[in-house]
BAKOL-35431 format. One record per residue (C-alpha): residue in three letters; x, y, z. Coordinates in steps of 0.5 Angstrom, whole numbers. Layout:
REM residues N
 resn    px    py    pz
  ALA     X     Y     Z
...
REM end
This chain:
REM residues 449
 resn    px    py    pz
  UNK  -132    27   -10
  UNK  -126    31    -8
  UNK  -119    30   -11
  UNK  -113    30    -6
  UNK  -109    33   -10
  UNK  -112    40    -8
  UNK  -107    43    -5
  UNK  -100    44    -3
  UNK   -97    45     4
  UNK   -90    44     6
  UNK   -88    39    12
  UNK   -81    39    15
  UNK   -78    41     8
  UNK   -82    35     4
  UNK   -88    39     0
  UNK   -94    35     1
  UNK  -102    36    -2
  UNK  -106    34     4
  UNK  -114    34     2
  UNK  -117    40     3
  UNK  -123    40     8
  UNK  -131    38     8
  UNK  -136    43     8
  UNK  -139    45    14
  UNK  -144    40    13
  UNK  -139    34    13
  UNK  -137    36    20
  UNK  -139    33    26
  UNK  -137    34    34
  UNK  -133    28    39
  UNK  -137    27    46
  UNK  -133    32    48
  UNK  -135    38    43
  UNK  -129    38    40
  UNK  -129    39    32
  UNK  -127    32    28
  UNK  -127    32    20
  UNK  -129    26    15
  UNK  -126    27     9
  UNK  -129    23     3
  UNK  -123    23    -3
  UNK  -122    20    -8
  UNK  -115    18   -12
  UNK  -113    12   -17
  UNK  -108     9   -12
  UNK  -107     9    -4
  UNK  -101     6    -2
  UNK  -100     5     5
  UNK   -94     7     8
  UNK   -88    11     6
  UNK   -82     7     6
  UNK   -78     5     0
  UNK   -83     1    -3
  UNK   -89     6    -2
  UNK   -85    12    -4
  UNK   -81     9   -11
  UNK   -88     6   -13
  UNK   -91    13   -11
  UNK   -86    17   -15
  UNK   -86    11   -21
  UNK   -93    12   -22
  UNK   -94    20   -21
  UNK   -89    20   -26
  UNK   -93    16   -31
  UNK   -99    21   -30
  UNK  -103    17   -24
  UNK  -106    20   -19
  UNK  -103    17   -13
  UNK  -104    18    -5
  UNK   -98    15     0
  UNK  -101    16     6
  UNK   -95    16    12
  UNK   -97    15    19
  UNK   -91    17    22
  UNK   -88    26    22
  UNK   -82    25    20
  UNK   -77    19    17
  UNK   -72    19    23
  UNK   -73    12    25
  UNK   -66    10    28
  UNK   -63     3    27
  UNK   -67     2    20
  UNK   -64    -2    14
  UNK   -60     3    10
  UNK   -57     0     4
  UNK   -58     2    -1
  UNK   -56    -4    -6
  UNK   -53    -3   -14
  UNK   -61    -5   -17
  UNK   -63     1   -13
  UNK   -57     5   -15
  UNK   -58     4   -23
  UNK   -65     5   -22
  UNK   -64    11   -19
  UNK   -60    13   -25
  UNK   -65    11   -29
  UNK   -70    17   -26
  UNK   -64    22   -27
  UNK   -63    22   -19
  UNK   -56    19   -19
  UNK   -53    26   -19
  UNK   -57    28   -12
  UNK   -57    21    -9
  UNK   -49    22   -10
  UNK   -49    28    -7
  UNK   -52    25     0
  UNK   -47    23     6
  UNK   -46    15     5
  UNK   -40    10     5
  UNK   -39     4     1
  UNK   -38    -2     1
  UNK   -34    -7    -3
  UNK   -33   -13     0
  UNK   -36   -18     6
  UNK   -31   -20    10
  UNK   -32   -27    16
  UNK   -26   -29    21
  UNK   -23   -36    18
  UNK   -18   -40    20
  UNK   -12   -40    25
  UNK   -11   -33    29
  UNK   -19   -32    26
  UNK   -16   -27    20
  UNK   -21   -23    16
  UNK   -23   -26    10
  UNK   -26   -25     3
  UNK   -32   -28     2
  UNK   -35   -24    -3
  UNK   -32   -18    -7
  UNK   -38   -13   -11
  UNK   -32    -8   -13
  UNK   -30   -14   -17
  UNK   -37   -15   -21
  UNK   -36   -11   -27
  UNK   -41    -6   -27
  UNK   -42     2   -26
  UNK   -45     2   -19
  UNK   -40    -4   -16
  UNK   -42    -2    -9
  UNK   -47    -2    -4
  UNK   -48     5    -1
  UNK   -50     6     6
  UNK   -55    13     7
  UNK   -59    13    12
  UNK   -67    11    10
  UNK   -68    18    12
  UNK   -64    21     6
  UNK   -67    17     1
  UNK   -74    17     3
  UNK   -74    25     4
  UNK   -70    25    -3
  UNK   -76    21    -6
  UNK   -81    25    -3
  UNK   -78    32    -6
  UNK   -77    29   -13
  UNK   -85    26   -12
  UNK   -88    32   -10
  UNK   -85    35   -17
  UNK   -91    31   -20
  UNK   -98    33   -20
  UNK  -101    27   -20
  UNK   -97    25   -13
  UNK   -99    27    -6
  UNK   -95    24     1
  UNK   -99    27     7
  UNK   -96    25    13
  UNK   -98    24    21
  UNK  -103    19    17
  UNK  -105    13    19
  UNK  -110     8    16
  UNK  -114     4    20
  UNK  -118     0    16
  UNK  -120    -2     9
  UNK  -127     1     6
  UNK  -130    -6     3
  UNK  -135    -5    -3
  UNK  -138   -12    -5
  UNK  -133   -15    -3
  UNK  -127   -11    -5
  UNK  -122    -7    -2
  UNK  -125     0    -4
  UNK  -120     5     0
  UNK  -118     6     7
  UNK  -120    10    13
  UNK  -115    14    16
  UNK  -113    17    22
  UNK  -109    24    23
  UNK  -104    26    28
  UNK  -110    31    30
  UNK  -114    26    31
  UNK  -119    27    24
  UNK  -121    22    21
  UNK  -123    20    14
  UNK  -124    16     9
  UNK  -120    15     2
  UNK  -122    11    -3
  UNK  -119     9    -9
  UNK  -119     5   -15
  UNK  -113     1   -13
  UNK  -110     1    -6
  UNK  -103    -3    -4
  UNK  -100    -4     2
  UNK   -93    -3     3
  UNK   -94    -1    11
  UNK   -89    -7    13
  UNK   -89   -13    17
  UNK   -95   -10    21
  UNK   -99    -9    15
  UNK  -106    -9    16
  UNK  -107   -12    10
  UNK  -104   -19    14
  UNK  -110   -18    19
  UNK  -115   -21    14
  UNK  -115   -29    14
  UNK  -116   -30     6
  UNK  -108   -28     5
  UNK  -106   -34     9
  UNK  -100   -33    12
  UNK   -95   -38    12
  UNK   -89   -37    18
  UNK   -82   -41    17
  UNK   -79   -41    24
  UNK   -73   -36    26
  UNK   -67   -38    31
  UNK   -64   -31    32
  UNK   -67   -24    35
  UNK   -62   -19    34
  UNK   -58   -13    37
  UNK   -58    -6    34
  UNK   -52    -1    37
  UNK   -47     3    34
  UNK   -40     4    36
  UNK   -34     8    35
  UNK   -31     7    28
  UNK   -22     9    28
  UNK   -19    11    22
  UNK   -15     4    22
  UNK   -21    -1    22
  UNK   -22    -6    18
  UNK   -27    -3    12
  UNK   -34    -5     9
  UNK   -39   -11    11
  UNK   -35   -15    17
  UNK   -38   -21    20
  UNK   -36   -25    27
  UNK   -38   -30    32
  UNK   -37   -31    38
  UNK   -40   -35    44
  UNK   -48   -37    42
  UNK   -48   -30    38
  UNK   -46   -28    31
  UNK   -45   -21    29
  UNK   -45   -16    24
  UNK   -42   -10    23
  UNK   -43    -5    18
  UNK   -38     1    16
  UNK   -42     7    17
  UNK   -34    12    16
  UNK   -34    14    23
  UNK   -38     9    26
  UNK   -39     2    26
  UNK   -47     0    26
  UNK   -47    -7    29
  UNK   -52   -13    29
  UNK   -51   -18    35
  UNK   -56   -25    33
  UNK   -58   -27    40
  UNK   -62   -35    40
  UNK   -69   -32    40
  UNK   -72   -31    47
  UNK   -66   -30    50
  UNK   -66   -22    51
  UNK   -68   -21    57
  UNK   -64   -27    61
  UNK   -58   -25    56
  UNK   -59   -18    59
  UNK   -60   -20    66
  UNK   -52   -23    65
  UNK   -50   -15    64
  UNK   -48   -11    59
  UNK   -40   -11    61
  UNK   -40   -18    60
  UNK   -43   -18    53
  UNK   -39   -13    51
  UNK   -33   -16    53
  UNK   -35   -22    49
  UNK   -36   -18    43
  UNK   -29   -16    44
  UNK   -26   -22    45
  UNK   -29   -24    38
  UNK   -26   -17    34
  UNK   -20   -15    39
  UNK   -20    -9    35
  UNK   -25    -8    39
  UNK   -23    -7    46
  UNK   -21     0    47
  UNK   -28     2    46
  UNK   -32    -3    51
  UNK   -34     2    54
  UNK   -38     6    49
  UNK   -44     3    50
  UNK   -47     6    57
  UNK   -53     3    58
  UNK   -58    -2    55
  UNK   -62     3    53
  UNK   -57     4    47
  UNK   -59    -4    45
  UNK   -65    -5    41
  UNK   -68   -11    39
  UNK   -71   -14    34
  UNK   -76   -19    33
  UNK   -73   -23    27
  UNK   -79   -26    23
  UNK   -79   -29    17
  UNK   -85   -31    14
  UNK   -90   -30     7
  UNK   -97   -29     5
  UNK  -100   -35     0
  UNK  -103   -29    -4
  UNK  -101   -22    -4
  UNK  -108   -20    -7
  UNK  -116   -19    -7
  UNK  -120   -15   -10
  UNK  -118    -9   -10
  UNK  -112    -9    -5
  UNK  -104   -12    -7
  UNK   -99   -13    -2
  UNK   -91   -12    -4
  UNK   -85   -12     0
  UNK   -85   -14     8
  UNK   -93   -13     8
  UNK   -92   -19     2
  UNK   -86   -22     5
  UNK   -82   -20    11
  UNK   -76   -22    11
  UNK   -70   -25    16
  UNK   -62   -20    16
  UNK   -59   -25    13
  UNK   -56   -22     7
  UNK   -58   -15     7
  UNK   -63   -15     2
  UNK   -69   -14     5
  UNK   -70    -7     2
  UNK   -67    -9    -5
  UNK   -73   -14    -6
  UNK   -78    -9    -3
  UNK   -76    -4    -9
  UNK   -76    -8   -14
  UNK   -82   -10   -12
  UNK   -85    -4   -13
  UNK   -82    -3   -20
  UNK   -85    -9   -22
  UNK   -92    -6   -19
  UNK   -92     0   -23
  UNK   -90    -3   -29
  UNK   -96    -8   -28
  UNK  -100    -3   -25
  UNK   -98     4   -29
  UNK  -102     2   -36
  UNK  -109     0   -33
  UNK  -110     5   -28
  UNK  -108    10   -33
  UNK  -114     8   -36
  UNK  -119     9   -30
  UNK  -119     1   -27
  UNK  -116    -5   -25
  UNK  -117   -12   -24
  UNK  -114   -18   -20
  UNK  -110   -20   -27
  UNK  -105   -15   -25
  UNK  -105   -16   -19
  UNK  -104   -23   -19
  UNK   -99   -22   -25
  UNK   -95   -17   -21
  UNK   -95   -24   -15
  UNK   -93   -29   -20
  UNK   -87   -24   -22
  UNK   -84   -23   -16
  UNK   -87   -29   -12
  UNK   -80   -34   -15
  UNK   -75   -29   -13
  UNK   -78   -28    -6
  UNK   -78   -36    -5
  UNK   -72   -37    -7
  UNK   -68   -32    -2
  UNK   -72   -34     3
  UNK   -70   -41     2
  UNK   -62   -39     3
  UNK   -64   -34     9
  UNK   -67   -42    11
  UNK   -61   -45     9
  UNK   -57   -40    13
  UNK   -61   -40    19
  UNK   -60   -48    19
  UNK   -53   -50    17
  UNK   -50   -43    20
  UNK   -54   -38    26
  UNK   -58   -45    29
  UNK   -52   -49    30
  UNK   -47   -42    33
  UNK   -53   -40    36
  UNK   -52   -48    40
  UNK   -45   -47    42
  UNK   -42   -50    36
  UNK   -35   -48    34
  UNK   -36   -42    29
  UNK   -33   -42    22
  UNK   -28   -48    23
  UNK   -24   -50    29
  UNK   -19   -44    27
  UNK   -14   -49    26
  UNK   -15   -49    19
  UNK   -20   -45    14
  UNK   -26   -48    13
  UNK   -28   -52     6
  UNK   -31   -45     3
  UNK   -25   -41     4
  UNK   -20   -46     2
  UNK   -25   -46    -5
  UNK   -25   -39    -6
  UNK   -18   -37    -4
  UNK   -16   -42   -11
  UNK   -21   -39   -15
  UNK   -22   -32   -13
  UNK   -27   -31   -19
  UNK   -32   -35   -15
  UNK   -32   -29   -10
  UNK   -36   -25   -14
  UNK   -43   -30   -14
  UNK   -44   -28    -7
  UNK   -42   -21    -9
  UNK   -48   -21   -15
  UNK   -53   -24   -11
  UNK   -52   -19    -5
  UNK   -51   -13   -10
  UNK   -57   -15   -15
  UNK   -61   -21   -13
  UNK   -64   -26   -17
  UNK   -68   -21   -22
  UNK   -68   -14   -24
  UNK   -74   -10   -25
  UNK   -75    -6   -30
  UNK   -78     1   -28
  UNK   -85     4   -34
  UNK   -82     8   -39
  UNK   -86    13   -37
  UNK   -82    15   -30
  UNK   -76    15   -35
  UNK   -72    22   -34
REM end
């Protein structure tokens, strides 16, 4: 059986270990005569998808000396509009690898305090003040996914025991006995192999093929919104930071990207393409009557196809395992863009996995008891943001949505802004929760730098 960590190619900058090849007598011909290879391999630990989670639970494990293979269907990182904060939990954890100094080194912007339009004249207000929490990283910056991902892949591919090989994509699993034994997998080239492991963990998002098997039970909790993705000019005497509005049937979200504000518009669900039809002068035109500041950039956008939608789903596996195969992040739990936090619990997921999983699949096994322990650590937290997200959706998107007045009928500020205006300090609990979630993880002692 051949290991993965043969060789050492170099992909778009990022060093890779891709499998070496078969013997010529593992090699076969398609109908039209063209050359296929299928590849047996073995490592300890596939993971599935090259995101934040899979690369910190890839990097984690390597650095703690197991063998690990993070399999990336796509050629590159470049995907526009993907979450890209990157919030005080990851920071500290960062630091904790000894890659604060060349995070830093990144191009980013930070972002202190949320602000939402309240009361008379719909001024902006200070919901919540991460710059107040008293902590070293009291921010959350804003790289772009592809930086860190890439940051990650460098700081991986100095690990022996880490392998990324992009323009893969696994297709389906290896089942043994009833186990999850590995993948198959497909490359760019169209090769095929197969990949078995001791373990494998899908971290390949709310796609996963691992929500395709029946057992996991999905549970859906329904979605109001869908939202809008686009970017528009940002001038020097802009407000700063995290800026929230509502308008008529929408709400927006704005993020403080320097030279640029990337904006989320929540539309009611299903309404895209009769909100569309409506044109685009006259949503933005909307948009500008919601932040004034606005209105000499009316005409940055030039077409739809500058507008992507998402599909917003929130929903969770009732279990995340089976012999064989752990689910984490959005393939365990994808998550609605209330609060931002989707990628800070898809990482702390992944250093609780690697703390579970670092010690016995050091030693060559193991078992559904880790699996199931790394569930019922992460499972409370990803309920209970879940909830909130609920609650949200409830009591503030789904009424806005209606064409209810948002935020209080401007003649007086809402019960919430009177409350914080007299205790300031109140500000920082939606601040903590934003910035570090309900639970810390804490990465193996192993992967220390």
């Amino acid at each position: 059986m051949m290991s993965v960590g043969a060789r050492q190619a170099t992909l778009g900058g990022v060093h890779t270990r891709p499998a070496a090849g078969c013997p010529p007598e593992c090699r076969g011909r398609d109908t039209e005569g063209v050359e296929r290879v299928e590849e047996m391999e073995h490592t300890r630990c596939c993971v599935v998808g090259g995101g934040p989670a899979g690369m910190v639970l890839g990097l984690l494990l390597a650095r703690a000396g197991v063998e690990v293979t993070v399999l990336e269907k796509h050629g590159d990182f470049l995907r526009d509009f993907r979450g890209d904060t990157v919030h005080p939990t990851t920071l500290s954890l960062l630091d904790e690898l000894g890659l604060a100094e060349r995070f830093a080194a990144l191009p980013q912007r930070h972002v202190r305090t949320i602000q939402l339009p309240i009361g008379p004249g719909r001024s902006l207000f200070t919901v919540g003040d991460i710059g107040a929490l008293p902590v070293r990283y009291n921010y959350v910056a804003m790289v772009p996914q592809w930086d860190l991902l890439t940051l990650l892949a460098e700081e991986g591919a100095r690990e022996p025991a880490f392998t990324l090989r992009m323009n893969t994509e696994a297709t389906s699993f290896l089942m043994e006995r009833g186990r999850v034994a590995g993948v198959r997998y497909r490359t760019a080239e169209g090769d095929t192999g197969e990949l078995r492991a001791t373990v494998t963990v899908a971290c390949d998002g709310r796609g996963s093929l691992a929500r395709r098997l029946p057992e996991l039970g999905l549970r859906e909790f329904g979605c109001p919104m869908d939202a809008w993705w686009f970017r528009l000019p940002r001038h020097e005497g802009d407000p700063r930071g995290l800026v929230g509005n509502a308008g008529d049937r929408f709400l927006t979200a704005m993020i403080d990207r320097g030279d640029y504000w990337q904006c989320a518009a929540l539309i009611p669900k299903g309404t895209d393409a009769e909100r569309r039809a409506a044109g685009l002068d006259r949503f933005m035109a909307e948009f500008a009557a919601v932040a004034p500041w606005l209105a000499d950039r009316t005409d940055a956008l030039r077409s739809w196809d500058e507008v992507k939608l998402l599909d917003v789903r929130l929903d969770r596996l009732r279990r995340w395992h089976r012999p064989g195969l752990l689910c984490i992040g959005d393939a365990a739990h994808a998550m609605s863009p209330v609060f931002g936090i989707g990628i800070n619990l898809a990482v702390q997921d992944a250093v609780a996995a690697a703390r579970v999983l670092a010690g016995p699949l050091a030693e060559g096994t193991v078992g559904l008891r880790e699996a199931r322990a790394v569930q019922r650590r992460r499972w409370p937290t990803t309920a209970a943001t879940q909830a909130l997200q609920r609650i949200a959706h409830a009591r503030v998107i789904e009424p806005v949505l209606a064409g209810a007045t948002p935020l209080g009928d401007g003649s007086r500020p809402p019960g919430i802004a009177r409350v914080l205006s007299a205790v300031p300090w109140l500000k920082r609990v939606p601040a903590y929760f934003l910035a570090y979630g309900a639970r810390r993880e804490r990465p193996p002692a192993a992967s220390l730098r």
